[in-house]
C-alpha positions as CSV (number, residue, x, y, z in Angstrom):
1,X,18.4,-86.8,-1.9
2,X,15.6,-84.6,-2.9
3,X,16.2,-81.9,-0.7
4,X,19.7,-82.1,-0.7
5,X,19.3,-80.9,-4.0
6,X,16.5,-78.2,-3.3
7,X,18.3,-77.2,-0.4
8,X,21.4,-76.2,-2.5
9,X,19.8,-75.4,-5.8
10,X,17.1,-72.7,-4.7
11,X,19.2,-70.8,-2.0
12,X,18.6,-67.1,-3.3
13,X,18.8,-64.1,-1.2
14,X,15.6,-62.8,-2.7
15,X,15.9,-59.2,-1.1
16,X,19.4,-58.7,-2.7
17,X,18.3,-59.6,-6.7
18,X,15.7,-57.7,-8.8
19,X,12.2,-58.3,-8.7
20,X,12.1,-60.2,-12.0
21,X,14.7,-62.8,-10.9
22,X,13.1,-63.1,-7.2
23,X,9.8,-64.4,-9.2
24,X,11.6,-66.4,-11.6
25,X,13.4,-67.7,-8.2
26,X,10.3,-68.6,-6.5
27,X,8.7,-70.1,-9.9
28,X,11.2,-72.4,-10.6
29,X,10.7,-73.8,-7.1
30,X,7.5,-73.9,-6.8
31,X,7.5,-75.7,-10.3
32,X,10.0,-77.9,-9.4
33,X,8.1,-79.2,-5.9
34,X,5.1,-79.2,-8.2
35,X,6.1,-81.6,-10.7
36,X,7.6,-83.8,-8.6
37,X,5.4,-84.2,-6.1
38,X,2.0,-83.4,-8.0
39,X,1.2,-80.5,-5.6
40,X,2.1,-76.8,-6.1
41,X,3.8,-75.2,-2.5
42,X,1.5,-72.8,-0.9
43,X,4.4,-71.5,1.9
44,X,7.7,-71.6,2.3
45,X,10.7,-70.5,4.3
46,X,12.6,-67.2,3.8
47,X,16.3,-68.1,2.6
48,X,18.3,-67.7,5.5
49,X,15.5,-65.4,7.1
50,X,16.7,-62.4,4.9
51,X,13.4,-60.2,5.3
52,X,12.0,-57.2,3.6
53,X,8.6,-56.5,4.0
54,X,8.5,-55.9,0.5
55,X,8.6,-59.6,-0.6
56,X,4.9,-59.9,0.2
57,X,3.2,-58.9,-2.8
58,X,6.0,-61.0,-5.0
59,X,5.4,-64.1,-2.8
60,X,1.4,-63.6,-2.7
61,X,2.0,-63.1,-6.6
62,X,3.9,-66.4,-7.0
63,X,1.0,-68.1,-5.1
64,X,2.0,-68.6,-1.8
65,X,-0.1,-67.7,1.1
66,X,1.8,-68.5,3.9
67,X,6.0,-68.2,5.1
68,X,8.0,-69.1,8.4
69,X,10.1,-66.6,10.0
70,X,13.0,-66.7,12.6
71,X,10.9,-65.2,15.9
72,X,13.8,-62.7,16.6
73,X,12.0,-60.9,13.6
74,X,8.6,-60.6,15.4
75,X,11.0,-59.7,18.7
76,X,12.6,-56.7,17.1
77,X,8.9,-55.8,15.4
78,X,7.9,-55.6,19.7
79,X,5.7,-58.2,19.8
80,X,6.4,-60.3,23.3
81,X,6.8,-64.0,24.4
82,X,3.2,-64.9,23.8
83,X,2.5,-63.8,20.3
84,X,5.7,-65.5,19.3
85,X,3.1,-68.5,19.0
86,X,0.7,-66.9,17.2
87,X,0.8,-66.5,13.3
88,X,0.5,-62.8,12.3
89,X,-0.9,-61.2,8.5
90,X,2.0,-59.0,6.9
91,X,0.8,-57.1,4.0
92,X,2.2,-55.1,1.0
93,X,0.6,-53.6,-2.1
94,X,-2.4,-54.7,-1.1
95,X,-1.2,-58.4,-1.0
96,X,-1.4,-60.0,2.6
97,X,0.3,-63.6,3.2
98,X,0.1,-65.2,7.1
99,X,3.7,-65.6,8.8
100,X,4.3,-68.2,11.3
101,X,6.9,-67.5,13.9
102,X,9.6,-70.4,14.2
103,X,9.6,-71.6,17.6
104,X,14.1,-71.3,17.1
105,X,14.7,-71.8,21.1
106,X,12.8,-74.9,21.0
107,X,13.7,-76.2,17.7
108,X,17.7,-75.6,18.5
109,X,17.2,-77.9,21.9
110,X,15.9,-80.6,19.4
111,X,19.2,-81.6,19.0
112,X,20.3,-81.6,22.6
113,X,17.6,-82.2,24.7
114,X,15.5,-85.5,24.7
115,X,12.0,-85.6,23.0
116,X,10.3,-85.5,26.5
117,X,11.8,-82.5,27.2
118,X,11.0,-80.8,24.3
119,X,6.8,-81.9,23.9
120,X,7.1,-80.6,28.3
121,X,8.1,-77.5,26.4
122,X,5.4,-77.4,24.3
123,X,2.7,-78.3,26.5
124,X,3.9,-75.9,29.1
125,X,2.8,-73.1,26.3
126,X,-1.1,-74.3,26.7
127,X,-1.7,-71.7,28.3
128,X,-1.7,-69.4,25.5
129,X,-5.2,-69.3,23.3
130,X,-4.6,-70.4,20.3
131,X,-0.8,-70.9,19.9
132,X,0.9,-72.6,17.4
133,X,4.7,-73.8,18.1
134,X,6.1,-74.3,14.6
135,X,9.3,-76.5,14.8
136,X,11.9,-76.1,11.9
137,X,15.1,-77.7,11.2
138,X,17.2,-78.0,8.7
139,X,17.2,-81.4,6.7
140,X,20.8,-82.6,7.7
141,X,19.6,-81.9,11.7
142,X,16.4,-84.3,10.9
143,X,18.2,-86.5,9.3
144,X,20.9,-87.4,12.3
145,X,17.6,-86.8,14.6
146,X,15.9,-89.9,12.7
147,X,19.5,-92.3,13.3
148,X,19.1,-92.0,16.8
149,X,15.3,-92.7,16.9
150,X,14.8,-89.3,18.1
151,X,12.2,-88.1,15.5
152,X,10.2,-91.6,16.0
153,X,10.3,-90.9,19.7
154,X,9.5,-87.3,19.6
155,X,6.4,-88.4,17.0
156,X,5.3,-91.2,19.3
157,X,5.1,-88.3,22.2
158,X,3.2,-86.3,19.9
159,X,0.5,-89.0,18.9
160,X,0.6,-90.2,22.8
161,X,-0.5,-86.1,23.6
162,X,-3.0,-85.8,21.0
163,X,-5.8,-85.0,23.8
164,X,-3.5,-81.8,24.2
165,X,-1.9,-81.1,20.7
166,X,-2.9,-81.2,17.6
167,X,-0.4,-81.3,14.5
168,X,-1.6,-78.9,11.9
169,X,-1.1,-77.7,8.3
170,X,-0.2,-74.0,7.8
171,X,-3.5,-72.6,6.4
172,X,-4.2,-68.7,4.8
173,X,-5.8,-66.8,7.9
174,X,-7.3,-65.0,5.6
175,X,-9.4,-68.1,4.7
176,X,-10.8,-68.8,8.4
């Protein structure tokens, strides 16, 4: 129910509204999460992946230190198929936050595909140092995922690969 209502509550298009509102936006997220969970956010995603470089130093301000991204934006920015699974720094004013490319052609086959296809599609990217495959959906996909047992399948695979994957938490590069 929860983020039903965050979903439709904090949907601003934070490129298209002043800079004062696009703070007040983010704040009374950010609060909101905070307060009811007892932890302050330190990503997020990008409404409807409406970019502008410019939101860095309002997002850094706000206190987050990390966002996802659609990867057609790192596409048209020329990077190629491997550093699509690689988080990049993105800077403005000084203020530098760590975008992570959403892995979209792998997290639109979620809903198709079987959970074994999907972790053969992750493990087939080993081969790239470092990579990190983040997988976003929105809620209402996850939540007809987890009535077919999909989501306890695909976490089993996960669990069962561990020697190969590891599931991480989105951390500041800045920090490593």
């Amino acid at each position: 129910m929860l983020s039903f209502f965050l979903l439709h509550l904090f949907f601003p298009f934070l490129p298209l509204i002043p800079h004062t509102d696009r703070l007040g936006q983010v704040e009374s997220l950010t609060t909101l999460i905070r307060e009811r969970f007892g932890k302050r956010p330190r990503g997020g995603w990008v409404t409807e992946n409406i970019w502008d470089p410019a939101l860095v130093s309002m997002l850094k301000n706000s206190g987050l230190d990390y966002i996802f991204l659609e990867e057609y934006h790192f596409i048209n920015a020329g990077l190629n198929e491997k550093e699509l699974y690689n988080p990049v720094m993105t800077e403005d004013q000084g203020k530098v936050i760590t975008v992570y490319p959403i892995a979209s052609k792998i997290s639109e086959r979620m809903q198709s595909e079987k959970p074994e296809a999907i972790i053969d599609s992750i493990l087939a990217l080993k081969s790239i140092d470092d990579a990190v495959v983040t997988l976003l959906l929105k809620g209402e996909y996850l939540s007809q995922l987890n009535k077919n047992k999909w989501l306890s399948r695909f976490l089993e695979l996960l669990h069962a690969h561990r020697d190969n994957l590891s599931v991480v938490i989105p951390v500041n590069l800045q920090k490593k």
